[in-house]
mmCIF file of the N, C-alpha and C atoms, coordinates in Angstrom:
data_MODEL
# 
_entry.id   MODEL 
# 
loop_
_atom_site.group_PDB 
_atom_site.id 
_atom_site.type_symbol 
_atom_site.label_atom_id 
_atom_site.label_alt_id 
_atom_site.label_comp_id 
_atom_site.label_asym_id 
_atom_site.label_entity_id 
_atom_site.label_seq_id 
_atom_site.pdbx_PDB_ins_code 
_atom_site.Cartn_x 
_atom_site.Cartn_y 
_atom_site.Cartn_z 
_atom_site.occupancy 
_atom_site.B_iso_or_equiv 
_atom_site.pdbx_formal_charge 
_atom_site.auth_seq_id 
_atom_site.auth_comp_id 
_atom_site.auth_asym_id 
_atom_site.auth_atom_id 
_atom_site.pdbx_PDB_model_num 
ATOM 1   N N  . UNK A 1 1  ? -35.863 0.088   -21.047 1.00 0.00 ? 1  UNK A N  1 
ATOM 2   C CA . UNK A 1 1  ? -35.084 1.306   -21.060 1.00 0.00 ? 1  UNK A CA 1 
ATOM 3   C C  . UNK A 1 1  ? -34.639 1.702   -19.649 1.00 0.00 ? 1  UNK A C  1 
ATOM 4   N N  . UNK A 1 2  ? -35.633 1.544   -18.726 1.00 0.00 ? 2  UNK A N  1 
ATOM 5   C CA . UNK A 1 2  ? -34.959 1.971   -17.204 1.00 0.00 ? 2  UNK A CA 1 
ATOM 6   C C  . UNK A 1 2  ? -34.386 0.871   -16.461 1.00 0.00 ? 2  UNK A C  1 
ATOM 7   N N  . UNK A 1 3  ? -34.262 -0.077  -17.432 1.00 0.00 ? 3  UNK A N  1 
ATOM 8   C CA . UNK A 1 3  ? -33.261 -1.257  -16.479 1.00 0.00 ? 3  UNK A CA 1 
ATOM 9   C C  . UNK A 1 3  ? -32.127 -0.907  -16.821 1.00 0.00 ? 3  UNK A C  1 
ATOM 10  N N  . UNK A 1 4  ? -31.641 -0.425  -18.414 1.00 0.00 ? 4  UNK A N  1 
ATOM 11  C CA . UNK A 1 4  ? -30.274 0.010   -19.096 1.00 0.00 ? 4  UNK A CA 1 
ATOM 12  C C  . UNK A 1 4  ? -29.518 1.336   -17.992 1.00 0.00 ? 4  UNK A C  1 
ATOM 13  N N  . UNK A 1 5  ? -30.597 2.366   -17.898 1.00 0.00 ? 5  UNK A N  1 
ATOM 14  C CA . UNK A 1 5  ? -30.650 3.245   -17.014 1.00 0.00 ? 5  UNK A CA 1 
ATOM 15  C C  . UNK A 1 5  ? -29.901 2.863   -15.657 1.00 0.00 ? 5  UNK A C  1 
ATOM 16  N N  . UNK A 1 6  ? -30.351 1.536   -15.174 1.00 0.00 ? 6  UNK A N  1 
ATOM 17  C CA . UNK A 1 6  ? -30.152 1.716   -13.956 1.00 0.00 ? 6  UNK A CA 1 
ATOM 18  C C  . UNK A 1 6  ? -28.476 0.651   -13.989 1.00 0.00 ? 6  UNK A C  1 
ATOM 19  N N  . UNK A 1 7  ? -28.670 0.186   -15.055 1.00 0.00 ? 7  UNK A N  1 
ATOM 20  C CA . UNK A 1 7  ? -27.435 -0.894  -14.972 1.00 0.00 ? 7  UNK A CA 1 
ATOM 21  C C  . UNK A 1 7  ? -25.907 0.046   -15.185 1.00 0.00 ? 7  UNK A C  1 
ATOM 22  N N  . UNK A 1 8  ? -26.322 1.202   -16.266 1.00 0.00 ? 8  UNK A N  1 
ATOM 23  C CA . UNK A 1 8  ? -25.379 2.011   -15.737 1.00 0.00 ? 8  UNK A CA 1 
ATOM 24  C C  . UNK A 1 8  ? -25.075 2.682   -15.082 1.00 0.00 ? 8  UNK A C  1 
ATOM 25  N N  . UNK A 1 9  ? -25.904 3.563   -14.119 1.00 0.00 ? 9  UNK A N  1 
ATOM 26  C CA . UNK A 1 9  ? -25.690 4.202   -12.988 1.00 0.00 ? 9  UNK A CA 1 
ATOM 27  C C  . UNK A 1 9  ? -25.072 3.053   -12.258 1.00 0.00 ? 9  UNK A C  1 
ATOM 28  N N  . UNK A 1 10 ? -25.302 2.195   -12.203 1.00 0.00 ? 10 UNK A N  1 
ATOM 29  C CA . UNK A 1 10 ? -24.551 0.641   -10.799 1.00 0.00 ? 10 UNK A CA 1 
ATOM 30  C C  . UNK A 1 10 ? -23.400 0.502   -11.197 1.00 0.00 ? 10 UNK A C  1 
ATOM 31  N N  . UNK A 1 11 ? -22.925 0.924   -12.852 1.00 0.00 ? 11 UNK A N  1 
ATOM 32  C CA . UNK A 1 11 ? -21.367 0.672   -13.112 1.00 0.00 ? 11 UNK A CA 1 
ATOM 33  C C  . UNK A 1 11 ? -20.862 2.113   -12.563 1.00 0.00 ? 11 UNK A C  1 
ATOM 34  N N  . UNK A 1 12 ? -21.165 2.799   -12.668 1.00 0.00 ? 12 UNK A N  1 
ATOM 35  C CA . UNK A 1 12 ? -20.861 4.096   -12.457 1.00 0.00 ? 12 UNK A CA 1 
ATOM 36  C C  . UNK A 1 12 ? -20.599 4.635   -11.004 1.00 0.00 ? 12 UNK A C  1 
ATOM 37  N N  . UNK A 1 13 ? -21.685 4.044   -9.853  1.00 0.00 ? 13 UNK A N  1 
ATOM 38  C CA . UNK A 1 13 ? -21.742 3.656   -8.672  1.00 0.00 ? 13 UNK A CA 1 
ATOM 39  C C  . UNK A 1 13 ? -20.210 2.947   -8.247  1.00 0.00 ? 13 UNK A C  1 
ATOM 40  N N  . UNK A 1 14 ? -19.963 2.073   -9.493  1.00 0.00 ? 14 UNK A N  1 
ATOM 41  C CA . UNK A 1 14 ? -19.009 0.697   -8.954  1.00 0.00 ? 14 UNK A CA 1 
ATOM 42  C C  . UNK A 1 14 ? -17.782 1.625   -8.902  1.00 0.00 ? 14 UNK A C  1 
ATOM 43  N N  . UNK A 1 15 ? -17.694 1.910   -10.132 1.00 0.00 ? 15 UNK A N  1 
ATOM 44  C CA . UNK A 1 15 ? -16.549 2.563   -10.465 1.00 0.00 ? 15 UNK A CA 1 
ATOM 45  C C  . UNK A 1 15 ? -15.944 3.422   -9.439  1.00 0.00 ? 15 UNK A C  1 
ATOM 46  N N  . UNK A 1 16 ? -16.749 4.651   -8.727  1.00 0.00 ? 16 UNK A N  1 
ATOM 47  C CA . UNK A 1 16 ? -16.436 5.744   -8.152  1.00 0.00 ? 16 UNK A CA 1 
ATOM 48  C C  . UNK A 1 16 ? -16.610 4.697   -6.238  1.00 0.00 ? 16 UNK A C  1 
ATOM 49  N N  . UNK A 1 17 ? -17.006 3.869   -6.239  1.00 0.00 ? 17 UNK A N  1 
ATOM 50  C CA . UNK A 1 17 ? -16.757 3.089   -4.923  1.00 0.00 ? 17 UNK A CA 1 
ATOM 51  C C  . UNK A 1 17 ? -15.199 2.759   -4.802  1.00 0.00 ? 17 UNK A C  1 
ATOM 52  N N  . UNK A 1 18 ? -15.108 2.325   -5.886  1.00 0.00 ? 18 UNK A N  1 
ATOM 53  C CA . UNK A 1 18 ? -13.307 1.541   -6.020  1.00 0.00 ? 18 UNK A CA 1 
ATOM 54  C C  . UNK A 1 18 ? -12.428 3.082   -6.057  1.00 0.00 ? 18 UNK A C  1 
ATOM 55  N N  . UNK A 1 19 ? -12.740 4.182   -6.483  1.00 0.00 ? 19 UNK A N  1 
ATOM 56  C CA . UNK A 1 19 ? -11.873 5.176   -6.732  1.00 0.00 ? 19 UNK A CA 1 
ATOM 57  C C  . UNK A 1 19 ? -11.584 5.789   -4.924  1.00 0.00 ? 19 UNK A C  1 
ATOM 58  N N  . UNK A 1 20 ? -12.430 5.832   -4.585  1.00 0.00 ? 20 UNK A N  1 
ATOM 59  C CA . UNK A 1 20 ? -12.993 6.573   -3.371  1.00 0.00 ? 20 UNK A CA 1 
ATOM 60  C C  . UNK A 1 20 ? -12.204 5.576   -2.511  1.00 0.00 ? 20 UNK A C  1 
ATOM 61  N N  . UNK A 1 21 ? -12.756 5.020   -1.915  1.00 0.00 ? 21 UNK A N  1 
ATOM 62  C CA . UNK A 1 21 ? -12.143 3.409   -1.372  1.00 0.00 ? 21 UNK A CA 1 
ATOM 63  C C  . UNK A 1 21 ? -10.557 2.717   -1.615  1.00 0.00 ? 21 UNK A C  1 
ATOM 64  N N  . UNK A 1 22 ? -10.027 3.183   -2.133  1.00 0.00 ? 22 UNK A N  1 
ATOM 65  C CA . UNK A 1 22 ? -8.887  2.219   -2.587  1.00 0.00 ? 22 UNK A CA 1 
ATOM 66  C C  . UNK A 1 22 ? -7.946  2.507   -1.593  1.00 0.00 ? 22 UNK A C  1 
ATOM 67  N N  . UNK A 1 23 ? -7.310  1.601   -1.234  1.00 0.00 ? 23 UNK A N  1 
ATOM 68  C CA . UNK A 1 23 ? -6.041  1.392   0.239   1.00 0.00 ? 23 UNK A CA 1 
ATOM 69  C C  . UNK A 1 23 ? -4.998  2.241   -0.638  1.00 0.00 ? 23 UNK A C  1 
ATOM 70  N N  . UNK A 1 24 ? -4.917  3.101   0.528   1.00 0.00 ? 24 UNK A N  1 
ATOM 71  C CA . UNK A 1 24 ? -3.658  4.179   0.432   1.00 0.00 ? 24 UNK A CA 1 
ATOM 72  C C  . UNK A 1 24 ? -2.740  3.495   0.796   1.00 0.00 ? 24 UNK A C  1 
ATOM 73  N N  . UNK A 1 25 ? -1.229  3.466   1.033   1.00 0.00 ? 25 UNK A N  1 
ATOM 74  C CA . UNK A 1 25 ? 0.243   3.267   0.789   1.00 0.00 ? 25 UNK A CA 1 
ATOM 75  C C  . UNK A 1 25 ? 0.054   3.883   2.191   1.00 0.00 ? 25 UNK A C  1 
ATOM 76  N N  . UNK A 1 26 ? 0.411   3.226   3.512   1.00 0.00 ? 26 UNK A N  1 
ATOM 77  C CA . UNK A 1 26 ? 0.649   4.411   4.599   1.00 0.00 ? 26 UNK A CA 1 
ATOM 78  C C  . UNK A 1 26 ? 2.100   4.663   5.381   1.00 0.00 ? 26 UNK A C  1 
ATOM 79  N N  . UNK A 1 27 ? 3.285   3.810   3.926   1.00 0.00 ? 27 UNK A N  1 
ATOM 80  C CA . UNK A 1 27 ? 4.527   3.867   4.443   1.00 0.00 ? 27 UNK A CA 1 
ATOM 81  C C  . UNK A 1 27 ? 5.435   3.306   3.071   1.00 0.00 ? 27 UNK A C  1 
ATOM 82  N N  . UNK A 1 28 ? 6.085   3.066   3.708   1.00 0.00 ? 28 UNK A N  1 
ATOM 83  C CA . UNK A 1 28 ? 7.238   1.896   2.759   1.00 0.00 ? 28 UNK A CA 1 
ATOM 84  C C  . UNK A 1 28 ? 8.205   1.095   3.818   1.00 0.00 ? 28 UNK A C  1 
ATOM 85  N N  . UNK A 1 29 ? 7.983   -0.276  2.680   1.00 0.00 ? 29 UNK A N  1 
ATOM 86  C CA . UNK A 1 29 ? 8.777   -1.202  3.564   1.00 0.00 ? 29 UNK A CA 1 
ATOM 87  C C  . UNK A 1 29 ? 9.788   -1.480  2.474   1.00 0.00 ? 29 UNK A C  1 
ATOM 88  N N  . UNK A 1 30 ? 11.091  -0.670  2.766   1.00 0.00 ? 30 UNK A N  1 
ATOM 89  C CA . UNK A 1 30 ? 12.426  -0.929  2.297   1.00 0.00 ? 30 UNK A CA 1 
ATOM 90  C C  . UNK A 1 30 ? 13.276  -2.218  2.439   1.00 0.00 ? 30 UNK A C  1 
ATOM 91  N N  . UNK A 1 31 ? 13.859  -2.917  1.324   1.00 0.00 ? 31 UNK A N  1 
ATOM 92  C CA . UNK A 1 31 ? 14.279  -3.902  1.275   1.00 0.00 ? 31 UNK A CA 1 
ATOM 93  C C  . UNK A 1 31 ? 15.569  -3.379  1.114   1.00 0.00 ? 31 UNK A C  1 
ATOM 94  N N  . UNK A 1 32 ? 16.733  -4.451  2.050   1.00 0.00 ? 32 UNK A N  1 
ATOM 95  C CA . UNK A 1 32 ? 17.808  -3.815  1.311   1.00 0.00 ? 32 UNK A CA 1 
ATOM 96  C C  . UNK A 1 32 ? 18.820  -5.572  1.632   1.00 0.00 ? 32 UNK A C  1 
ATOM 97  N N  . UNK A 1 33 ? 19.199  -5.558  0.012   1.00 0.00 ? 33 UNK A N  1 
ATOM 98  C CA . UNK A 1 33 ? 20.060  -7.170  -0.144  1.00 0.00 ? 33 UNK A CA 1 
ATOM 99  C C  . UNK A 1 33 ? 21.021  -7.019  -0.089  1.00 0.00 ? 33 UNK A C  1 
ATOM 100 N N  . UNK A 1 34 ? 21.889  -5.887  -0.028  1.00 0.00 ? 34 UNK A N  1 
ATOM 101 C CA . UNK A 1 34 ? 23.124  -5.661  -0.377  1.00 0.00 ? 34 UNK A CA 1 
ATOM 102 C C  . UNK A 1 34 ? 24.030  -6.445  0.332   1.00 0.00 ? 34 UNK A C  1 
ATOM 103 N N  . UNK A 1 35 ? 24.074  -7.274  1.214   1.00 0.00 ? 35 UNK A N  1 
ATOM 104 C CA . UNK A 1 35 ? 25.073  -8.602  1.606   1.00 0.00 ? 35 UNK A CA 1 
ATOM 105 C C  . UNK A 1 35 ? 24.480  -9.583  1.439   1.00 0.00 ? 35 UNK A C  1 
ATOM 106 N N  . UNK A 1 36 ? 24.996  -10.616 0.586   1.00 0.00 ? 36 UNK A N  1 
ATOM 107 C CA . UNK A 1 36 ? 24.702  -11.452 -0.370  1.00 0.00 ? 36 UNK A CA 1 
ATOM 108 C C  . UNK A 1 36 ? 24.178  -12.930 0.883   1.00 0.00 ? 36 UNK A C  1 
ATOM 109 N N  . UNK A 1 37 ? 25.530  -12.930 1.783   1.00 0.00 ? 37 UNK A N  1 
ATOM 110 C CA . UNK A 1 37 ? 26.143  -13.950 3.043   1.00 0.00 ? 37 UNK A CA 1 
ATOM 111 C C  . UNK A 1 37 ? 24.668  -13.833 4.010   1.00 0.00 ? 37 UNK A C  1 
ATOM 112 N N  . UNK A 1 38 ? 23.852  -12.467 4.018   1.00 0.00 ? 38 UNK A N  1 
ATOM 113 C CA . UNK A 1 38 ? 22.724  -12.384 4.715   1.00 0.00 ? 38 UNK A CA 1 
ATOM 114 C C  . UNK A 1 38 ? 21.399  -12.551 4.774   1.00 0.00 ? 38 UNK A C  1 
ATOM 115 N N  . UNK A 1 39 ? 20.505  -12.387 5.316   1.00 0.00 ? 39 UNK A N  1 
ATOM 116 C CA . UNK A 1 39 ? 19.011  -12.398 5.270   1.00 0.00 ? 39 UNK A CA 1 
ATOM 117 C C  . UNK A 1 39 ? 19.079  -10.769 4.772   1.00 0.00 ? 39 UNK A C  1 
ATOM 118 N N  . UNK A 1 40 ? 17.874  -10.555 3.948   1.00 0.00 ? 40 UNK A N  1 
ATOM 119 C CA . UNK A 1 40 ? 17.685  -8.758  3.594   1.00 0.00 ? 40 UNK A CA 1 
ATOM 120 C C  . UNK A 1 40 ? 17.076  -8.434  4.995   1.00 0.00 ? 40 UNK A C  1 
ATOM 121 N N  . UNK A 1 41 ? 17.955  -6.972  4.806   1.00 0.00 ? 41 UNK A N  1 
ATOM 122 C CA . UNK A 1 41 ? 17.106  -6.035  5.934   1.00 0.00 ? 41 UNK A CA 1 
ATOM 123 C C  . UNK A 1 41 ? 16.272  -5.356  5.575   1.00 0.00 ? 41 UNK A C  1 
ATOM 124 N N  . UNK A 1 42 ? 14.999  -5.532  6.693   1.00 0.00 ? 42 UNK A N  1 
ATOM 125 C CA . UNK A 1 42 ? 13.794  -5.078  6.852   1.00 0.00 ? 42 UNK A CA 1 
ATOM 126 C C  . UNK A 1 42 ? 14.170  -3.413  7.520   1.00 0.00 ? 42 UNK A C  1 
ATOM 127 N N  . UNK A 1 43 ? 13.422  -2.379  6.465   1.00 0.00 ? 43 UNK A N  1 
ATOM 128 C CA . UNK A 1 43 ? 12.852  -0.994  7.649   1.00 0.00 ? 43 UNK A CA 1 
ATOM 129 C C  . UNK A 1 43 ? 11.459  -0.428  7.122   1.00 0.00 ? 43 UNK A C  1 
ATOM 130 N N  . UNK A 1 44 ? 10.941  -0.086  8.008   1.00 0.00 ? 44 UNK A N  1 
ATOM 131 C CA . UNK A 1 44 ? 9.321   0.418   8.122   1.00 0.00 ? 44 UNK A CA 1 
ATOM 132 C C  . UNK A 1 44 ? 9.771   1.921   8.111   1.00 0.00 ? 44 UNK A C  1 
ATOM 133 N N  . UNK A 1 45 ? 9.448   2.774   7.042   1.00 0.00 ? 45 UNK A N  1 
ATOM 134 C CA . UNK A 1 45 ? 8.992   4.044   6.980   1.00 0.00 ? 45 UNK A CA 1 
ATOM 135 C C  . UNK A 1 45 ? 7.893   4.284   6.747   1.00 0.00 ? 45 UNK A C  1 
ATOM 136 N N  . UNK A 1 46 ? 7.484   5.159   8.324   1.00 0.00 ? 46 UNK A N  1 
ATOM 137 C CA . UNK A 1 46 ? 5.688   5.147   8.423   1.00 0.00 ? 46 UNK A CA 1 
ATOM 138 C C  . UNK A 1 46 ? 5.603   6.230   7.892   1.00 0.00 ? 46 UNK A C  1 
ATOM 139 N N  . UNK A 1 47 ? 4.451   7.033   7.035   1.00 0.00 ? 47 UNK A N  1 
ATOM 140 C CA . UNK A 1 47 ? 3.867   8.348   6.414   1.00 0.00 ? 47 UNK A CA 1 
ATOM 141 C C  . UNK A 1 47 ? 3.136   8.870   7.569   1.00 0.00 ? 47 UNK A C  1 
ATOM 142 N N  . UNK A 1 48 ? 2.260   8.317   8.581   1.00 0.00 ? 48 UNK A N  1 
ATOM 143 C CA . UNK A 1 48 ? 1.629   8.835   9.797   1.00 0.00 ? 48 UNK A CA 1 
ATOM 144 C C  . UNK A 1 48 ? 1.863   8.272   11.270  1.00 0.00 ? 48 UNK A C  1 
ATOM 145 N N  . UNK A 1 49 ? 1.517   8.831   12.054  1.00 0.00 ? 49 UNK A N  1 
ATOM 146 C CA . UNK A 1 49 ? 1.611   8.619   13.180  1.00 0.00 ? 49 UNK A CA 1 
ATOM 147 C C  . UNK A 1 49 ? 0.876   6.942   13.213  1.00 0.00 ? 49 UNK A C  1 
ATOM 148 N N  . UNK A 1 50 ? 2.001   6.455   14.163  1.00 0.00 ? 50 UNK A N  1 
ATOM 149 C CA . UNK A 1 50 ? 1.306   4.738   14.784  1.00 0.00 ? 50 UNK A CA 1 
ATOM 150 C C  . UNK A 1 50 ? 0.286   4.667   15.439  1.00 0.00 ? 50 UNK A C  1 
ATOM 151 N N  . UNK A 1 51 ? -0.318  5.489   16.577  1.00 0.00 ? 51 UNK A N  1 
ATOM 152 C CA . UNK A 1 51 ? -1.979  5.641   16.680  1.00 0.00 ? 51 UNK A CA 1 
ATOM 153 C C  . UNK A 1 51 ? -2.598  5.168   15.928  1.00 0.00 ? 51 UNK A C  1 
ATOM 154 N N  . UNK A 1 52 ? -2.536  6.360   14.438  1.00 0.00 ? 52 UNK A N  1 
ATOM 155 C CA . UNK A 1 52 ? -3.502  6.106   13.334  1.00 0.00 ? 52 UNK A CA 1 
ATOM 156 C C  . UNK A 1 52 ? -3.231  4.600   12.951  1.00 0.00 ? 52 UNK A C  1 
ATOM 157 N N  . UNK A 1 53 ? -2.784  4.429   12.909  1.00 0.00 ? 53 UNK A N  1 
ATOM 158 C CA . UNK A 1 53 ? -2.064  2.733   11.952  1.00 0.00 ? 53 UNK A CA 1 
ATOM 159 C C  . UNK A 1 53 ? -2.971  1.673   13.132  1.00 0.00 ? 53 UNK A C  1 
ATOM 160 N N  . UNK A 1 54 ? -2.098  2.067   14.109  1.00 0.00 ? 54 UNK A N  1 
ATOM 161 C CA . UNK A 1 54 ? -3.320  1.287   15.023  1.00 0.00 ? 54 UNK A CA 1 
ATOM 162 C C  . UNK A 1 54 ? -4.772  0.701   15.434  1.00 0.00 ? 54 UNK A C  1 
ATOM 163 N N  . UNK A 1 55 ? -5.493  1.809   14.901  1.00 0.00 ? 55 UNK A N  1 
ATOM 164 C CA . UNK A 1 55 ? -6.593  1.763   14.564  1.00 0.00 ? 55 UNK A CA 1 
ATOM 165 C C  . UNK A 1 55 ? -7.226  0.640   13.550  1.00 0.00 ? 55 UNK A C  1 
ATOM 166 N N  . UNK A 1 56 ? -6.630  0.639   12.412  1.00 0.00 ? 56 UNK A N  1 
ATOM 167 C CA . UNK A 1 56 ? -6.556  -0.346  11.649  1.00 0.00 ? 56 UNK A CA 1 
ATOM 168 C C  . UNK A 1 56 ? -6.353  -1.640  11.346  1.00 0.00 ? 56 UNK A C  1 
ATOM 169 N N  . UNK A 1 57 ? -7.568  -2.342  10.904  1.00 0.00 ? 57 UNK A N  1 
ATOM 170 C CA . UNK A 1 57 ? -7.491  -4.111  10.431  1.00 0.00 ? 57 UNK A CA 1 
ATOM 171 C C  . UNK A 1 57 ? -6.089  -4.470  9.592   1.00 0.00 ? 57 UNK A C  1 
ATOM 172 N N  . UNK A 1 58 ? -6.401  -3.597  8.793   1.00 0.00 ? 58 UNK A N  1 
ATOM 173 C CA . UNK A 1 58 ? -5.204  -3.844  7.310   1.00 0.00 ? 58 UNK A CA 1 
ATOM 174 C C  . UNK A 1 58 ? -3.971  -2.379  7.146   1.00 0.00 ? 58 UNK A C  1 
ATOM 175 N N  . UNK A 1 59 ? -3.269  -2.887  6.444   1.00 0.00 ? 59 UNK A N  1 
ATOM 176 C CA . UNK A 1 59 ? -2.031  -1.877  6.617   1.00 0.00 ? 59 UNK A CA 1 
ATOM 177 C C  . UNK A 1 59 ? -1.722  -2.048  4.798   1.00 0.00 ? 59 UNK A C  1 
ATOM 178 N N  . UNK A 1 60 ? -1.592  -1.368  3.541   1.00 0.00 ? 60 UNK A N  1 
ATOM 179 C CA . UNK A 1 60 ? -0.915  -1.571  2.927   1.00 0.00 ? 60 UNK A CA 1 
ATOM 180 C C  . UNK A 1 60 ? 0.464   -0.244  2.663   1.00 0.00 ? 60 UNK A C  1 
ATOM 181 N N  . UNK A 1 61 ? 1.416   -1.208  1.598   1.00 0.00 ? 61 UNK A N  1 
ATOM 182 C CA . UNK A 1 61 ? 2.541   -0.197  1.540   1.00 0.00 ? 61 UNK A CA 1 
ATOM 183 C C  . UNK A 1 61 ? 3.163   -0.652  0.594   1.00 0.00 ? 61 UNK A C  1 
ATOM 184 N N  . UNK A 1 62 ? 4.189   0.588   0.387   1.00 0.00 ? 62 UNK A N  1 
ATOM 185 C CA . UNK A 1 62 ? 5.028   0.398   -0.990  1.00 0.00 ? 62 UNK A CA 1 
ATOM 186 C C  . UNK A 1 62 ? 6.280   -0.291  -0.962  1.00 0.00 ? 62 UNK A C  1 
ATOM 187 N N  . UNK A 1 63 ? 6.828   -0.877  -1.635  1.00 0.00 ? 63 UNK A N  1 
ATOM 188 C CA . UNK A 1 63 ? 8.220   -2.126  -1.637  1.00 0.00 ? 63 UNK A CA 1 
ATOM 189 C C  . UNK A 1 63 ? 8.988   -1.334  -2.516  1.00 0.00 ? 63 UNK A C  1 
ATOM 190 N N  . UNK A 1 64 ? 10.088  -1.349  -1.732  1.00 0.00 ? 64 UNK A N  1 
ATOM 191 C CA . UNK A 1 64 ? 11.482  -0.312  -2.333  1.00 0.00 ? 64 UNK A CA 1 
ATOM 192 C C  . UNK A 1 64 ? 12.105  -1.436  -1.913  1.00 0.00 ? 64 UNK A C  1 
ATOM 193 N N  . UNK A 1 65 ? 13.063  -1.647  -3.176  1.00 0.00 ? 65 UNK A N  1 
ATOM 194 C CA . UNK A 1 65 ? 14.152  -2.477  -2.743  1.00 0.00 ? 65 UNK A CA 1 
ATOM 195 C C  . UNK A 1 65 ? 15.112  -1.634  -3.278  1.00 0.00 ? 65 UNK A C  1 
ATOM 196 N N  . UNK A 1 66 ? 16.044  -1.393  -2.545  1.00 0.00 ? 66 UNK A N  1 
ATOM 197 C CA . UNK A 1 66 ? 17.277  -0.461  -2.225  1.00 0.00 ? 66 UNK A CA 1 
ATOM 198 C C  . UNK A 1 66 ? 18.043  -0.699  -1.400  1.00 0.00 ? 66 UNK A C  1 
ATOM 199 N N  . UNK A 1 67 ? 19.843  -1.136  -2.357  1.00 0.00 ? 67 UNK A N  1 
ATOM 200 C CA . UNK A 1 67 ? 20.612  -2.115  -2.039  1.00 0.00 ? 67 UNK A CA 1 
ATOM 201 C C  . UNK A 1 67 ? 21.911  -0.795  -1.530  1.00 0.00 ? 67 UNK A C  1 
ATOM 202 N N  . UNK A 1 68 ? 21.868  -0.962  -0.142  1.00 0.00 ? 68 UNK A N  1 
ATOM 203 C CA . UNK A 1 68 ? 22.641  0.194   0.548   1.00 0.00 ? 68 UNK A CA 1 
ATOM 204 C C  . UNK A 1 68 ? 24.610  -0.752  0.199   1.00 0.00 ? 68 UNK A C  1 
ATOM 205 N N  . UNK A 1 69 ? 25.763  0.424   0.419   1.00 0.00 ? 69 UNK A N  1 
ATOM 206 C CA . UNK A 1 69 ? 27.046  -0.820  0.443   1.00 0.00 ? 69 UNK A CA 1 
ATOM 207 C C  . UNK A 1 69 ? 26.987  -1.059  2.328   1.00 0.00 ? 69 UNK A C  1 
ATOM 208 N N  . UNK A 1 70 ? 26.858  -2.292  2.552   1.00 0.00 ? 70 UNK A N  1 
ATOM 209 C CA . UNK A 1 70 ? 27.205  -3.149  3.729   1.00 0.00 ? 70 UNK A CA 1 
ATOM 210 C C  . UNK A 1 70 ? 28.097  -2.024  4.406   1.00 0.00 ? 70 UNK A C  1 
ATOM 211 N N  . UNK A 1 71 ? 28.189  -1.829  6.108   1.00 0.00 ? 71 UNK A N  1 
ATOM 212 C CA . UNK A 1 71 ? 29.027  -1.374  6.866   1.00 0.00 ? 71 UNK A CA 1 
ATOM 213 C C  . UNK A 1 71 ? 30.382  -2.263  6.820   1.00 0.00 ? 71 UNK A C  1 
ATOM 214 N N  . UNK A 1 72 ? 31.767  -1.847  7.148   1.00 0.00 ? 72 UNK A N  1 
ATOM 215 C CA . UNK A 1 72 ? 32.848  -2.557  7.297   1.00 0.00 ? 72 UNK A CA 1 
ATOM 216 C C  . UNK A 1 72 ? 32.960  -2.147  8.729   1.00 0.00 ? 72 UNK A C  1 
# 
């Protein structure tokens, strides 16, 4: 009975580790294809200051692809 006990508190443990823990989004990296003839352009929209980012091993972020019309 207190092994059942304890096996769910450890899922429960697990669970709220991954909730707590999970890599925030600390920008978006916009894709944009809209000239066919080109490589897509890359832009970095940061949510915080580059310091903070700095600090950091890992970086994740959100992918927008958003096809602007080409300059003439």
């Amino acid at each position: 009975m207190e092994f059942m006990i304890a096996i769910i508190f450890l899922i429960i443990g697990v669970l709220i580790g991954k909730v707590i823990f999970k890599d925030q989004p600390i920008g978006d990296l916009r894709v944009d294809r809209s000239d066919p003839t080109c490589e897509p352009y890359l832009f970095l929209e940061l949510n915080s200051d580059v310091r903070d980012i700095m600090r950091r091993k890992n970086a994740t972020f959100r992918v927008k692809v958003e096809n602007f019309i080409p300059r003439k």
